[in-house]
Structures are given as structure tokens and as C-alpha cells.
TINUSE-751638 format. One line per field, with one value per residue (C-alpha): residue number from 0; residue in three letters; z, x, y. Coordinates in nm, 2 decimals, padded with zeros to 4 digits, m for minus. Example, Ala and Ser with C-alpha at 12.3 -4.5 7.8 and 13.67 -1.06 7.14 Angstrom:
<atoms>
seq [0 / 1] .
type [ALA / SER] .
Z [00.78 / 00.71] .
X [01.23 / 01.37] .
Y [m00.45 / m00.11] .
</atoms>
This chain:
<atoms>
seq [0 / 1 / 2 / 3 / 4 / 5 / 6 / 7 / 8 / 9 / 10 / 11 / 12 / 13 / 14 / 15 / 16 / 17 / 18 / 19 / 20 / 21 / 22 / 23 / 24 / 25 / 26 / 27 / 28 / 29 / 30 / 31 / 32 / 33 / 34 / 35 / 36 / 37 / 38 / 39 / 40 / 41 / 42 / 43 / 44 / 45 / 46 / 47 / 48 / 49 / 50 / 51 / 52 / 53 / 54 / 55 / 56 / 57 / 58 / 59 / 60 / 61 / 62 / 63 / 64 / 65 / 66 / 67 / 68 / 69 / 70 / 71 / 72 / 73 / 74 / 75 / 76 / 77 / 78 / 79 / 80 / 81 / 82 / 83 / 84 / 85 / 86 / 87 / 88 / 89 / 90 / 91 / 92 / 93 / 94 / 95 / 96 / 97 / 98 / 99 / 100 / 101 / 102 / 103 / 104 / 105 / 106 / 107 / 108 / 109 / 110 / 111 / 112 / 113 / 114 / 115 / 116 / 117 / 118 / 119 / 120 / 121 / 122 / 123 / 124 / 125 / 126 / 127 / 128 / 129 / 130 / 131 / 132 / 133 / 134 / 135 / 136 / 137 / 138 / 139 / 140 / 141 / 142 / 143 / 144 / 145 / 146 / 147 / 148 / 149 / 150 / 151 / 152 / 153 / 154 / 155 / 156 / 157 / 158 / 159 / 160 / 161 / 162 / 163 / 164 / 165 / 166 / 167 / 168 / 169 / 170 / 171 / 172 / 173 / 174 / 175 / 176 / 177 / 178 / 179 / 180 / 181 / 182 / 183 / 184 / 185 / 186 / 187 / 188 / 189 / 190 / 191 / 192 / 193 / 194 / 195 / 196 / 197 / 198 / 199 / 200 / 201 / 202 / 203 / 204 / 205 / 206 / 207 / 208 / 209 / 210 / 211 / 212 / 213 / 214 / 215 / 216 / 217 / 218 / 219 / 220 / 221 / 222 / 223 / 224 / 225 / 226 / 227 / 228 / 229 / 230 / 231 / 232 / 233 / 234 / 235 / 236 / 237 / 238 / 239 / 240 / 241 / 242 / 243 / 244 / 245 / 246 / 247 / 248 / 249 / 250 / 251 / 252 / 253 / 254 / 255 / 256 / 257 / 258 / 259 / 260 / 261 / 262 / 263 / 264 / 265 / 266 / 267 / 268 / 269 / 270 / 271 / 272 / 273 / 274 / 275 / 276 / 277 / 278 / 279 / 280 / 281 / 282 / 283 / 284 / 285 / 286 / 287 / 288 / 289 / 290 / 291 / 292 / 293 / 294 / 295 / 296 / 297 / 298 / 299 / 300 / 301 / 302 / 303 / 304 / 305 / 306 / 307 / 308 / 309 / 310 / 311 / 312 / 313 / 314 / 315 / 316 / 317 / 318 / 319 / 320 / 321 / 322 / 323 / 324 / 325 / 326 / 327 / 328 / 329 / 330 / 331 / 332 / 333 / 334 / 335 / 336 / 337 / 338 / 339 / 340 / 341 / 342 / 343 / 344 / 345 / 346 / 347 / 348 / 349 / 350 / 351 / 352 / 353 / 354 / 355 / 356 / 357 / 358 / 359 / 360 / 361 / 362 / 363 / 364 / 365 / 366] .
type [UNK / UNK / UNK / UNK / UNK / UNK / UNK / UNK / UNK / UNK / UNK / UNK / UNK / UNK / UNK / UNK / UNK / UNK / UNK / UNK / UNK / UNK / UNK / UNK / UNK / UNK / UNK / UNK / UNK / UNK / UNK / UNK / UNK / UNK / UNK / UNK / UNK / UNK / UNK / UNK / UNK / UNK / UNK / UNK / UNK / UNK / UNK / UNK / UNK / UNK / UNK / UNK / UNK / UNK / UNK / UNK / UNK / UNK / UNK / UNK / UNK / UNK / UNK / UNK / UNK / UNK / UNK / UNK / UNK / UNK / UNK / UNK / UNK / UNK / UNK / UNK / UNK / UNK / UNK / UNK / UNK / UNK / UNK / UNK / UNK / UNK / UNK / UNK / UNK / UNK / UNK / UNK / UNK / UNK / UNK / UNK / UNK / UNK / UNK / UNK / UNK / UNK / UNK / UNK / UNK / UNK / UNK / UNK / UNK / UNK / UNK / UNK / UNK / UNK / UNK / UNK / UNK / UNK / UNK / UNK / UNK / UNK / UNK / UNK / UNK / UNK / UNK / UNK / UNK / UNK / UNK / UNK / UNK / UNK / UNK / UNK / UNK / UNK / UNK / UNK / UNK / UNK / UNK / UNK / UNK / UNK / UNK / UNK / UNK / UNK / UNK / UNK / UNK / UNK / UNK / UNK / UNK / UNK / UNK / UNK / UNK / UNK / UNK / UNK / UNK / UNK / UNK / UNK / UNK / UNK / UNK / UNK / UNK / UNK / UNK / UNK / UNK / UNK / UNK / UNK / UNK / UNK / UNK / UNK / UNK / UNK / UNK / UNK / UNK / UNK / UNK / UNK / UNK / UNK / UNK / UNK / UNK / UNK / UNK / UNK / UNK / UNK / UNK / UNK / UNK / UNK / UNK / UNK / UNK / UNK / UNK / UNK / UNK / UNK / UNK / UNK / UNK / UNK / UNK / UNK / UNK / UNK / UNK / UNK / UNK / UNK / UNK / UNK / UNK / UNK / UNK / UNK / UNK / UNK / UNK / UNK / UNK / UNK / UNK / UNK / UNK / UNK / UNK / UNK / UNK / UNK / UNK / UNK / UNK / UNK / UNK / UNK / UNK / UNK / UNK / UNK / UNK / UNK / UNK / UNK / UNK / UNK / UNK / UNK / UNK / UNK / UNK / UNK / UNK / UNK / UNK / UNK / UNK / UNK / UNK / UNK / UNK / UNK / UNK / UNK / UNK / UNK / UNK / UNK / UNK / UNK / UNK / UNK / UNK / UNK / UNK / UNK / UNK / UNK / UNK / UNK / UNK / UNK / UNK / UNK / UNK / UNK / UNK / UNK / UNK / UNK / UNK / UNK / UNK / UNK / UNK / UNK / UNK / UNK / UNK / UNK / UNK / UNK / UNK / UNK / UNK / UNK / UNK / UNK / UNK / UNK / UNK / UNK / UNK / UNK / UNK / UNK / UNK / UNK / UNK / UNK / UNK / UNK / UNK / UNK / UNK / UNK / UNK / UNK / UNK / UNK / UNK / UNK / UNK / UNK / UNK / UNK / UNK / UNK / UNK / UNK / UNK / UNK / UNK / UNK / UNK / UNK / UNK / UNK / UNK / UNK / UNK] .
Z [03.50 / 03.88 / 04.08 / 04.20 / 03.81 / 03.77 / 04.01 / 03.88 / 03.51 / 03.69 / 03.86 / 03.55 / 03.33 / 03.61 / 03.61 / 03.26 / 03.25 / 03.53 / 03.35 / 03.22 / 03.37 / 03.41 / 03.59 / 03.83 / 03.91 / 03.98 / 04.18 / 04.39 / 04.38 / 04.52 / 04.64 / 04.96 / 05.14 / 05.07 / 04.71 / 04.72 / 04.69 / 04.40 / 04.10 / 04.00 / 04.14 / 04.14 / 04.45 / 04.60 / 04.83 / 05.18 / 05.33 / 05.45 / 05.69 / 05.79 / 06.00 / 06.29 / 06.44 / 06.82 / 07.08 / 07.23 / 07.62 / 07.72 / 07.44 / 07.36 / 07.33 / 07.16 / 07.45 / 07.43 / 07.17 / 07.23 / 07.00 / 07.00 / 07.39 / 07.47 / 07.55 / 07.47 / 07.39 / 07.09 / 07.05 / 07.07 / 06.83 / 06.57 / 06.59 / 06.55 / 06.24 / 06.08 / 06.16 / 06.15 / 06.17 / 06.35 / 06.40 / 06.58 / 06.48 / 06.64 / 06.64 / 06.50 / 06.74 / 06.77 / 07.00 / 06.94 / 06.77 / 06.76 / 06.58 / 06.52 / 06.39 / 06.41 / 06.23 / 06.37 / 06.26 / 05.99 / 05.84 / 05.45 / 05.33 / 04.99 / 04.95 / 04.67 / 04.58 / 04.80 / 04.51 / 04.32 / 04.55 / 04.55 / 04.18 / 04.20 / 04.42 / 04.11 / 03.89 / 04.05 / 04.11 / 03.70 / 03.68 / 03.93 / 03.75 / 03.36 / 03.23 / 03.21 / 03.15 / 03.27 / 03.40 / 03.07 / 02.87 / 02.68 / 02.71 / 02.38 / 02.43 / 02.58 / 02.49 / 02.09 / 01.99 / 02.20 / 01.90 / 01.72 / 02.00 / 02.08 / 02.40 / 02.22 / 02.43 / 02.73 / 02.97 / 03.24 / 03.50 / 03.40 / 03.51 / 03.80 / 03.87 / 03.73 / 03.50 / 03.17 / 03.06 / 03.07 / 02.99 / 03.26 / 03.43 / 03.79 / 03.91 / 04.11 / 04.05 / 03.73 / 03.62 / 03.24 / 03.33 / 03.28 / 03.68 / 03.61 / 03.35 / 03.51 / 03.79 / 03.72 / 03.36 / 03.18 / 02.95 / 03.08 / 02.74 / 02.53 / 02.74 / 02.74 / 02.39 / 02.40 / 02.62 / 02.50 / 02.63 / 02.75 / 02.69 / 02.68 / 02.91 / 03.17 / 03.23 / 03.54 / 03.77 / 03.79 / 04.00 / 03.79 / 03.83 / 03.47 / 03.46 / 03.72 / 03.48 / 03.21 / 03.38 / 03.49 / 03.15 / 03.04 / 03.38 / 03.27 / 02.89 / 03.03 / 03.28 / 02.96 / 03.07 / 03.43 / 03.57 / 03.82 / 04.09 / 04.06 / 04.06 / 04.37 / 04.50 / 04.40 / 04.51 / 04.82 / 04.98 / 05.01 / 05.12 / 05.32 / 05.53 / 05.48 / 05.73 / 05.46 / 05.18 / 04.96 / 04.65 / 04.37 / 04.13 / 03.76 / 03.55 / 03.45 / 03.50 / 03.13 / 03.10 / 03.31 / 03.39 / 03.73 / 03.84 / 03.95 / 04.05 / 04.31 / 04.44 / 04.63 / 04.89 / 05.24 / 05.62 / 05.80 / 05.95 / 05.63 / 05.48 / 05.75 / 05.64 / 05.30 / 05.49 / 05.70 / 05.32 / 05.27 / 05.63 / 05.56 / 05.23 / 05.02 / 05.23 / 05.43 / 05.67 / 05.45 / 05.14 / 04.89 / 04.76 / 04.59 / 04.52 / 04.77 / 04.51 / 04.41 / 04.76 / 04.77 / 04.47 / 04.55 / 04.87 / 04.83 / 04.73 / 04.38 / 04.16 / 03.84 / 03.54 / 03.67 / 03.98 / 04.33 / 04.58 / 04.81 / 04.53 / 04.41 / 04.24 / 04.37 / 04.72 / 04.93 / 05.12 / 05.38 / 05.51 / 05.37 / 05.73 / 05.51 / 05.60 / 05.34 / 05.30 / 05.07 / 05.00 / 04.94 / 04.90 / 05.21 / 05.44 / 05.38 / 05.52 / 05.53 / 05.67 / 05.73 / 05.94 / 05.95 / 06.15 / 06.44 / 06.30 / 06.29 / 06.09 / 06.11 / 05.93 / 05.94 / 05.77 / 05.75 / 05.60 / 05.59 / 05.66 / 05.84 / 05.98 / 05.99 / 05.75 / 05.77 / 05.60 / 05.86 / 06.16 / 06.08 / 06.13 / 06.45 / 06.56 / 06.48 / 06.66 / 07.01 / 07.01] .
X [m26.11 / m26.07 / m26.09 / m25.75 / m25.68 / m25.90 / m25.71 / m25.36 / m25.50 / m25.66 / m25.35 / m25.14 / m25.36 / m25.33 / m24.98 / m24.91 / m25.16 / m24.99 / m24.89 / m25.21 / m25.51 / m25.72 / m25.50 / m25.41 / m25.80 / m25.83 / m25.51 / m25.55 / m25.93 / m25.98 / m25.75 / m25.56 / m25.32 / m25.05 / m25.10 / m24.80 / m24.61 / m24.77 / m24.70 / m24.35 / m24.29 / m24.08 / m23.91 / m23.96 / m23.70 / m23.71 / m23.60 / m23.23 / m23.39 / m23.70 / m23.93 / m24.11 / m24.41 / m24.37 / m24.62 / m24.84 / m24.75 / m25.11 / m25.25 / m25.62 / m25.79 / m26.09 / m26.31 / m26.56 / m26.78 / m27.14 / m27.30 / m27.63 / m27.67 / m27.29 / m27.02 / m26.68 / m26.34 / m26.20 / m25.93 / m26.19 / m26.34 / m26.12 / m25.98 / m26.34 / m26.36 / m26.06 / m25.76 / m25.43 / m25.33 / m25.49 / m25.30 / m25.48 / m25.28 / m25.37 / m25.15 / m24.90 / m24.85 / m24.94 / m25.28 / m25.36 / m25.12 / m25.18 / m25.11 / m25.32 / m25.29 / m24.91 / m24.84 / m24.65 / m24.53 / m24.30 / m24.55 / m24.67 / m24.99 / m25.13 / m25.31 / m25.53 / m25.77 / m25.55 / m25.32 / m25.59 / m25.54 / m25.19 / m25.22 / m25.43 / m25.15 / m24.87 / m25.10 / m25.11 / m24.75 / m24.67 / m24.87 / m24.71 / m24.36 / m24.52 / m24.51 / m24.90 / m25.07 / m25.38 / m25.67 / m25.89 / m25.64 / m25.75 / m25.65 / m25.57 / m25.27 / m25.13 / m25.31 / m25.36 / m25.45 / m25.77 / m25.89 / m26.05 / m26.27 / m26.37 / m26.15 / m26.10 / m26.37 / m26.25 / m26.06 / m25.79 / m26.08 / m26.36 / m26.11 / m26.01 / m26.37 / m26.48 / m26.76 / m26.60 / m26.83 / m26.60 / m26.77 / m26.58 / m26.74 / m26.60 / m26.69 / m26.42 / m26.57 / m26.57 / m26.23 / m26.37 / m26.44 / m26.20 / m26.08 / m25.95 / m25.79 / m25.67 / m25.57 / m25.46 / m25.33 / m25.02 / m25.04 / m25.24 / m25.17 / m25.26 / m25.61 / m25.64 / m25.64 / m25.93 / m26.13 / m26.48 / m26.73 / m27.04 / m27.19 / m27.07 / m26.82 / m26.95 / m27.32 / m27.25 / m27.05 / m26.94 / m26.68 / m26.42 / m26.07 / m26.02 / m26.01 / m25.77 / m25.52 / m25.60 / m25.46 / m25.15 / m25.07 / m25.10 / m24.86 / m24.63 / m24.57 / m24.59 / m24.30 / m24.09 / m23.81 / m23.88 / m24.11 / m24.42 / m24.28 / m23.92 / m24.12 / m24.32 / m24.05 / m23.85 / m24.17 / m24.35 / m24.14 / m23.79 / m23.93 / m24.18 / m23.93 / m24.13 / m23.91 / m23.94 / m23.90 / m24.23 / m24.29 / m24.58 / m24.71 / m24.69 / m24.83 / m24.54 / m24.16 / m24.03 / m24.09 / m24.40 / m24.63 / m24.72 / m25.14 / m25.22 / m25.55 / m25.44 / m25.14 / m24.87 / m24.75 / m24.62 / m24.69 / m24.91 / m24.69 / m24.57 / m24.98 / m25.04 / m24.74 / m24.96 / m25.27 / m25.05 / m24.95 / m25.33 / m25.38 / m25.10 / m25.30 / m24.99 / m24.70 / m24.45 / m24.21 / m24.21 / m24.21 / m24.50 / m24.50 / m24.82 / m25.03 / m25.24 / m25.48 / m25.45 / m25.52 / m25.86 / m25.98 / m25.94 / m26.15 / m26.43 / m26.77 / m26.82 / m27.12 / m27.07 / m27.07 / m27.20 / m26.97 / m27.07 / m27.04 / m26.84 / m26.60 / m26.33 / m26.03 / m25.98 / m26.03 / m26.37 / m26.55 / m26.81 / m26.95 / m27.00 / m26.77 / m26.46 / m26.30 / m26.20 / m26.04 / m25.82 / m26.04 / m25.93 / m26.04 / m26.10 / m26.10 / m25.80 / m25.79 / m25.64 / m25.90 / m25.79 / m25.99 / m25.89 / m26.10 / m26.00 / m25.64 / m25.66 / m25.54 / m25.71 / m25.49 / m25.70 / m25.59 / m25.71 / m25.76 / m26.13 / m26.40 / m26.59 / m26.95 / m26.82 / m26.91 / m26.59 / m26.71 / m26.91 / m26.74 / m26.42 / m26.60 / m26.75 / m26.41 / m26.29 / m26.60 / m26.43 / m26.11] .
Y [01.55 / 01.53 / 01.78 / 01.79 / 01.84 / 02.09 / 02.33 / 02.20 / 02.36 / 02.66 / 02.74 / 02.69 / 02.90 / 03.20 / 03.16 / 03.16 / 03.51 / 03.63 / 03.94 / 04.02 / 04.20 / 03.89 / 03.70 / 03.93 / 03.99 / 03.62 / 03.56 / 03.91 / 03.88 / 04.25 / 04.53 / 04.54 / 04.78 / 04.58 / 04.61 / 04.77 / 04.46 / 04.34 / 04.63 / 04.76 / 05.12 / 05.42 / 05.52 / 05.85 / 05.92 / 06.08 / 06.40 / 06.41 / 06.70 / 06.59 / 06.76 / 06.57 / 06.70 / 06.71 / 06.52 / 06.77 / 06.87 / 06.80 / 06.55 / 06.60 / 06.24 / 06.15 / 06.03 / 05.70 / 05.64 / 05.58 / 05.30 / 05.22 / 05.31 / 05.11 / 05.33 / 05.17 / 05.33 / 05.51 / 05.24 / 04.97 / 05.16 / 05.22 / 04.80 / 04.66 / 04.86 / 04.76 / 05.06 / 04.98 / 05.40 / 05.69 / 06.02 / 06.34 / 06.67 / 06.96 / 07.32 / 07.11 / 06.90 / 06.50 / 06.51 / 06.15 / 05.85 / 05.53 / 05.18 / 04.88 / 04.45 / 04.48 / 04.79 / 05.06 / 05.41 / 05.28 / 05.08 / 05.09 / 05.17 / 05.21 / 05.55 / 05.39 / 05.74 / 05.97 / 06.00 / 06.20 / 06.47 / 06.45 / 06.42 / 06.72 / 06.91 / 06.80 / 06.96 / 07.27 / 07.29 / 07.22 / 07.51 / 07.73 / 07.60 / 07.73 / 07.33 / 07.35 / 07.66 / 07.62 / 07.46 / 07.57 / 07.41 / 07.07 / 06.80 / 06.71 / 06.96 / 06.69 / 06.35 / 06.45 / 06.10 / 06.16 / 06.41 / 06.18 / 06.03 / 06.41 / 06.51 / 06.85 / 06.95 / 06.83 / 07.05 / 06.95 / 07.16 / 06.92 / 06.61 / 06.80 / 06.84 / 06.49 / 06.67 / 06.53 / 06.30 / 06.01 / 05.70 / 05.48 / 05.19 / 05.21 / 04.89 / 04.70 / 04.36 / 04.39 / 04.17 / 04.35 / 04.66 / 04.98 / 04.99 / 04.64 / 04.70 / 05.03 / 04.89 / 04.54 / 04.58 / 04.66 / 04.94 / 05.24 / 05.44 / 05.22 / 05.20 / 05.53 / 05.56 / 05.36 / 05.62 / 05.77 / 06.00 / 05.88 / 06.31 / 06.64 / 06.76 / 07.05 / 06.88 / 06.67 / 06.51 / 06.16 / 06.02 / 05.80 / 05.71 / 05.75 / 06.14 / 06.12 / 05.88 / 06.11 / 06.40 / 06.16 / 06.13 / 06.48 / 06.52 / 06.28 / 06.48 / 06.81 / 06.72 / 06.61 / 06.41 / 06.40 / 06.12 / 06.19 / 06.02 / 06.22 / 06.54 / 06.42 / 06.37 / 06.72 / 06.94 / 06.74 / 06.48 / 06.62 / 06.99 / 06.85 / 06.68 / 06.32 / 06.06 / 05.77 / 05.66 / 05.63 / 05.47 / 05.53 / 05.18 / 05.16 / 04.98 / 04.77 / 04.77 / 04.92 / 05.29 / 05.26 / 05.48 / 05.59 / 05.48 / 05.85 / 05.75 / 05.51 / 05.39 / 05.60 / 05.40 / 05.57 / 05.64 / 05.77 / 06.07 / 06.14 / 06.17 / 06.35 / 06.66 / 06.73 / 06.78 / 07.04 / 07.18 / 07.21 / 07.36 / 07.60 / 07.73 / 07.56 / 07.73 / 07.55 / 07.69 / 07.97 / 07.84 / 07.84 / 07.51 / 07.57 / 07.87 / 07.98 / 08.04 / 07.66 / 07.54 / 07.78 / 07.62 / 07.30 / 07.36 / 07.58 / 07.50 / 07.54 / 07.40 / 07.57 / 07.38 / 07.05 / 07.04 / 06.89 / 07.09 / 06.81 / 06.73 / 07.05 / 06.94 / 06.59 / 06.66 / 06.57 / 06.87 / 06.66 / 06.98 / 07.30 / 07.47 / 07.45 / 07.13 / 06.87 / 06.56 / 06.30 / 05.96 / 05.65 / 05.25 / 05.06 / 05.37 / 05.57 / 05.91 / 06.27 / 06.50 / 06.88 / 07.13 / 07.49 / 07.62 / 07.35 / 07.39 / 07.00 / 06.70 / 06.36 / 06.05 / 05.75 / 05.41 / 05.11 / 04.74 / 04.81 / 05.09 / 04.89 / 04.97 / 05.35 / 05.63 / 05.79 / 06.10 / 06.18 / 06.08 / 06.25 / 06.61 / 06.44 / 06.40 / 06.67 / 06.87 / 06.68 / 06.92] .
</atoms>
């Protein structure tokens, strides 16, 4: 067979896979921020009031970097390390904005891990609204067929806290591996059924995107008849006053189900309004979207039962001083600093060479 042959079959045999795991791996080869385009979705539809933040009178920028001995400037900065979206919020009021490789302020970006936290935020809200009960509950209230693979145990705290004992291999080259077939594949409940534990629940923690799905799920039948993304959409985007539309991926078309671990798809203004939720201690304008209570335990330092400290209810804490932040793939960002009364939205194609978790509070130390 000739070579030209060879890629004629190779191309046919991704094609006719096309719908399956596999082939996706091989034809996208590795997430992008644009991923968006590739996965059906649910819209999640936009404020008819929305609320803009306002530029700041007398902008606060971040000044030059110093590298290695070479000074240069922030917006050098940020495009040699792959940013397509910075935004600097500061007493509510836009210190810093800026747009990079031909995106602007309109432009879509997949959250990819961000949507734990805002998976996080749902949950607390279902609780606020009496469809979940609470955090000690298991999850096999929800997710029964998981009894007989011993999830009894489990409790929707130790997948908020990622201390479940999941046995989940969170390798993203892995075209076999459970992120691949979380991510690329077509039928996340039947996976989950599949789900074991690699030890007892409570002993330690270990970062997988499985808990969060886990705790989609049990979202997605506590909510009944209402889908994630329409309750997202009920409780966050239309009282937030988000400017666009946003959309969240699903793992296929018919009765899908919404990829909580990854995948909602918006701008960066509009990230940047639930890390002034999160500022606001769940209250906006007013209005207690969340409980405050909800917000202080998703961000204080906790190492009961096997937590890490820098990890409470889906959100990152990179210092012990109180701030915390949203995480996701390739460098996406929504870091919150009370103390500075601050927001930070980074995203970006890549991290590049920059520890983000650490330069964010550097950042945020400059205002």
C-alpha cells in the first residue's frame, strides 16, 4: 500500500469513527479554546439588562516585567506567553483591558476547568433552592446505580473537595484513558456507571475531573425537569447582567448531558462578573444569589478529612491571604482578591513559560 493510500484509509477510518471517542482524539489531537465549535451545546442566553462595569477615571496599569535581568512590558508579556484576554478589575471598575491574536471583547473562550467552580456555585444554589439537601448527602441519593460499585460512602463534600477516592486516570494523552472518554466521548452516564474507587473516601485528595461530572449528574436529577445549562442560565447569567450569550458542551446532541468539568463557553467580561459574585460574598446588587455561607466555604483553608488546603469546593486558594481563583486548561483564569478588592481574568491559547498561580497574586500585589 502506498503511502498516499495509507492516509486515504486513515482518513476514512477517522471519519467513519467520527462520532466516537477515538476518533475525535485523533482528528482534534488535544484541546483547544475553540473546542467550543466541535461538541453540541446548550445555549445560555444573555441579560436583557446587563450590567457593564465602567473604565476606571485613573486606570491602574501593571508596570514592566523584569525577566531574567530584561525589563519589557506587560503587554509584551502577556503575547509571548500566549494571552488572547486580560482584564484588571479593581473597585469595580475596569483598571486594565486588553485583547490579543485577533480576539477582542466579544470573543469566545472555552472555560475548560472553570466550569468546576461554576459547577460548584450551581451546587450551592440547588441547595439554597431545597433541590439538594446537603453537602453530607451521598451520592447515591442521586446516582443509585453507583451502589453496587460502593459510592454509598461517597458524599457530594468529598467530590466538592476531590477526597473521594475516585479511581480516574486524568491523563489528557491518553486517547483510553477516562478524560478521553470524558471529554471526547458520547455517553457520560453510561461511563459513569462504569466508575470505581481506587480507596476509601475522606483519606486524601486527588484532583480529577471525574468527581466534578459526578456531581453534574447528581445536578442534572436533582434539577428534575430543568437542564444545567437553563438553570445557569435562570440563577447566574440573566441576574448577573452577562452581555452575551454563552453556551455550555454536551456530550452529544439527543438529551445530552452538559461536561460540568469543562466546557462553558463565554467572554471574558462576562467570567469576570462571577468573580465579582465571589468578591461580593454571593450577593449582587442586593441580591443573594448564593449563600454567604457557601461562598466562605468554598474559600477558606480547610484540611479536614484529607483536604488540601489550596483546593475548597472547586475553587483554587494559591496563598493562604484569602484570595482564590477559577483554573482551567491552557491558562484560563478568574482570580479574586478581597482584600485588594480585585478581579484578574486571564485567557489564553496557552500558559506558556508562566506559573500563573503565582503570578496572579504578584499582580495583584502591584495595585
Amino acid at each position: 500500500m502506498n503511502r498516499i493510500s495509507q492516509v486515504f484509509l486513515i482518513i476514512v477510518i477517522i471519519g467513519t469513527c467520527s462520532a466516537c471517542k477515538f476518533g475525535r482524539f485523533v482528528f482534534y489531537n488535544f484541546a483547544n479554546i475553540t473546542d467550543y465549535k466541535i461538541f453540541p451545546y446548550r445555549e445560555i442566553s444573555k441579560s436583557t439588562n446587563p450590567f457593564i462595569f465602567p473604565q476606571a477615571k485613573t486606570p491602574k496599569i501593571p508596570k514592566n516585567i523584569t525577566i531574567e535581568g530584561q525589563q519589557q512590558s506587560f503587554d509584551s508579556y502577556l503575547t509571548q506567553n500566549h494571552t488572547v484576554a486580560f482584564i484588571a478589575i479593581q473597585h469595580d471598575s475596569i483598571q486594565y483591558e486588553k485583547y490579543f491574536d485577533d480576539y477582542v471583547d466579544s470573543s469566545i473562550v472555552a472555560s475548560f476547568s472553570m466550569a468546576k467552580s461554576i459547577t460548584s456555585l450551581l451546587i450551592g444554589i440547588a441547595i439554597d433552592d431545597g433541590h439538594i439537601q446537603s453537602v453530607e448527602e451521598p451520592i447515591t441519593n442521586y446516582i443509585p446505580e453507583l451502589k453496587s460499585n460502593g459510592f454509598e460512602r461517597v458524599t457530594l463534600k468529598h467530590l466538592l473537595q476531590m477526597t473521594s477516592g475516585l479511581e480516574f486516570n486524568e491523563g489528557y494523552s491518553n486517547p483510553f484513558g477516562h478524560v478521553a472518554t470524558f471529554y471526547y466521548g458520547t455517553d457520560l452516564r453510561r461511563a459513569i456507571k462504569k466508575l470505581k474507587l481506587a480507596e476509601q473516601p475522606g483519606q486524601q485528595f486527588r484532583y480529577t475531573s471525574g468527581q466534578t461530572q459526578l456531581l453534574g449528574l447528581a445536578l442534572e436529577r436533582a434539577l428534575k425537569s430543568q437542564t444545567i445549562s437553563s438553570y445557569l442560565e435562570e440563577k447566574i447569567w440573566k441576574p448577573l447582567g452577562m452581555e452575551y450569550d454563552a453556551s455550555w458542551s454536551l456530550d452529544r446532541k439527543k438529551n445530552g448531558l452538559e461536561k460540568t468539568f469543562c466546557c462553558v463557553n463565554a467572554r471574558a467580561r462576562d467570567f469576570a462578573k462571577l468573580g465579582r459574585l465571589y468578591l461580593n460574598n454571593g450577593n449582587w446588587n442586593g441580591k443573594q444569589i448564593v449563600s454567604k455561607k457557601w461562598i466562605a466555604e468554598s474559600t477558606k483553608v480547610d484540611t479536614s478529612a484529607g483536604s488540601a488546603w489550596n483546593y475548597q469546593y472547586q475553587w483554587w486558594l494559591p496563598t493562604k491571604h484569602g484570595d482564590f481563583l477559577a483554573d482551567g486548561l491552557l491558562g484560563q483564569y478568574i482570580y479574586v482578591n478581597p482584600e485588594k478588592d480585585l478581579i484578574l481574568v486571564r485567557l489564553g491559547k496557552k500558559t506558556g513559560k508562566i506559573n500563573w498561580q503565582q503570578f496572579l497574586p504578584e499582580i495583584a500585589n502591584s495595585y
